[in-house]
C-alpha positions, 0 to 999 in steps of 0.5 A: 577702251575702244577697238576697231580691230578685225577680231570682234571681241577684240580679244585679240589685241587687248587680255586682262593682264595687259589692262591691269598692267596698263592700269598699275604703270599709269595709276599708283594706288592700292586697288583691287580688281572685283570682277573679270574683265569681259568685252561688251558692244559698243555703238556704232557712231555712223549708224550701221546696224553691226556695232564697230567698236567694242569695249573692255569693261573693268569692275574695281572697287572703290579705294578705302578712304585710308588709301586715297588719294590714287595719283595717275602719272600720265596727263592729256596735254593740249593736243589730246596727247599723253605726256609726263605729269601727275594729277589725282583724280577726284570723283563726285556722283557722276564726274571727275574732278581733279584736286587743286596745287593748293590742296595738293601743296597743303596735302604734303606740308601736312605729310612733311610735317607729321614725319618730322614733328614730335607726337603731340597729343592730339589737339581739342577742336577750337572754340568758335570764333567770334561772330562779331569780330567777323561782322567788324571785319568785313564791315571795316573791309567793305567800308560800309561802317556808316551804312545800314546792314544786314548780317547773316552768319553762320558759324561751326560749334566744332571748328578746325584751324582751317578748313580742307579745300578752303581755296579749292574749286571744291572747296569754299572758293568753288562754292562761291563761284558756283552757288546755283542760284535759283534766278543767277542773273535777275535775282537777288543773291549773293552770286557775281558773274564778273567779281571772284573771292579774294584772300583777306583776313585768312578768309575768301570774300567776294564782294561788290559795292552793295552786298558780300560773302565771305567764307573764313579760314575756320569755316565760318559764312559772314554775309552782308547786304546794304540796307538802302535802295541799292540793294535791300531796299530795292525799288521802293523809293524809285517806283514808289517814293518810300525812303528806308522801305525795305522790299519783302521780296529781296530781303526774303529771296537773299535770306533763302539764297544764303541758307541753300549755299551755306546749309547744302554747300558749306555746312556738310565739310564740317561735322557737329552743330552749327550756330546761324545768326541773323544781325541787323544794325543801324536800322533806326538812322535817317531815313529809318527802315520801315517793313510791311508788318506781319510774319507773310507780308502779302503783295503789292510790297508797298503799303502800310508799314511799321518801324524798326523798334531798335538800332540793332537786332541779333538773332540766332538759332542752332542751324536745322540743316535745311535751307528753307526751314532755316530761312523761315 
């Protein structure tokens, strides 16, 4: 808190008490005070050599994860103006968040329904969902039922019912607004810069006409790419005449792209293993999908080429955790 009273040290105007009393009306919480408050400079914005402000500093310790959340009553309204409200402020590395209506309805369903149920023994975790079913669903949403496709997926082995913040900014929703794609815009990702996440199915896809991702209610990732020259088969047949070729670049860039969302992003809000799955099908129709052969096909991404050997491919594997070796 600034001061630009007479009193250097702005003792004057501002004591401990006074502060931890400001703090107690405005923020319901069980907190502690670790250290004295003390006054320390502040700078001087004009670049005067004496500093003009000064600052109280409070050291509090961290609320115990049994307390969270601390509500603060008072909110900034449009004109910077403290007005009757509420918000609960959450803290991530070196920014403040503030927690969603939905979470926050969510929080107190919760809270409601604990005081009033019965105390039932306390519920085994799920067992994974099926991965095909999901694959079906967003297949059958997509309409892309004639298509060939590429799955990824991934699938927690100790799933919730649903998962804490599904719609939330910091949640799955936020995670497919932000992916923090490496090329957002020229690259070959899962990002959209005028598509959001839509409810369906208890889930929240964001999709367009040739590639999707979705995030399910129990955590599981279904992602999705057509297989032709829209999307994973990207400018071999334009630039160099080859129908069903599929573009080493693309294919690799979009596998890695979903392993650092899913891996850094998703994954850590559920504990346990995870399960990661990798499915192509329809490969085998006209025009059949060809690749380069080899486990590192070196450039130019056109040349000699195998065939696929089946109509569908299913791999799957416990997930390491890191993106890259995951990718691989």
């Amino acid at each position: 808190m600034a001061d630009r009273g007479a009193d250097p040290a702005g003792e004057a105007l501002l004591t401990v008490d006074e502060m931890e009393h400001l703090i107690a009306t405005w923020v319901v919480a069980v907190w502690q005070r670790r250290a004295l408050g003390e006054f320390a400079p502040g700078w001087d914005p004009d670049g005067d050599s004496e500093p003009a402000d000064h600052y109280f500093v409070m050291d509090i310790e961290g609320l115990a994860e049994t307390n969270r959340w601390a509500l603060v009553r008072k909110v900034l309204n449009d004109n910077d103006q403290f007005t009757e409200g509420w918000t609960v402020p959450i803290r991530h590395d070196d920014r403040t968040t503030t927690m969603s209506a939905d979470d926050a309805r969510r929080l107190m369903n919760d809270g409601q329904r604990s005081r009033t149920a019965p105390p039932w023994p306390a519920l085994a975790p799920l067992p994974p969902s099926d991965p095909s079913q999901d694959r079906q669903h967003l297949e059958a949403h997509l309409r892309w039922d004639e298509l060939p496709i590429m799955f990824w997926q991934s699938t927690p082995q100790n799933a919730p019912e649903l998962i804490t913040g599904l719609h939330s900014q910091e949640g799955i929703r936020g995670a497919l607004l932000d992916q923090n794609a490496l090329r957002p815009q020229a690259g070959f990702n899962f990002s959209s810069e005028y598509k959001r996440p839509e409810p369906y199915r208890g889930g929240l896809p964001l999709a367009d006409s040739r590639r999707a991702i979705a995030g399910g209610a129990d955590g599981t990732v279904t992602a999705a790419v057509v297989a032709t020259s829209e999307m994973l088969g990207w400018g071999m047949e334009q630039q160099f005449g080859e129908t069903g070729r599929i573009n080493v670049v693309t294919l690799s860039e979009m596998t890695l792209e979903y392993f650092r969302l899913v891996d850094k992003r998703i994954r850590p809000a559920i504990s346990g293993s995870w399960q990661h799955r990798i499915v192509a099908t329809r490969f085998a129709q006209e025009p059949v999908r060809t690749l380069a052969p080899g486990a590192n096909p070196e450039f130019p991404v056109f040349g000699a080429a195998s065939q696929v050997s089946a109509d569908t491919w299913n791999q799957s594997w416990t997930a390491y955790g890191d993106p890259e070796q995951d990718a691989y």
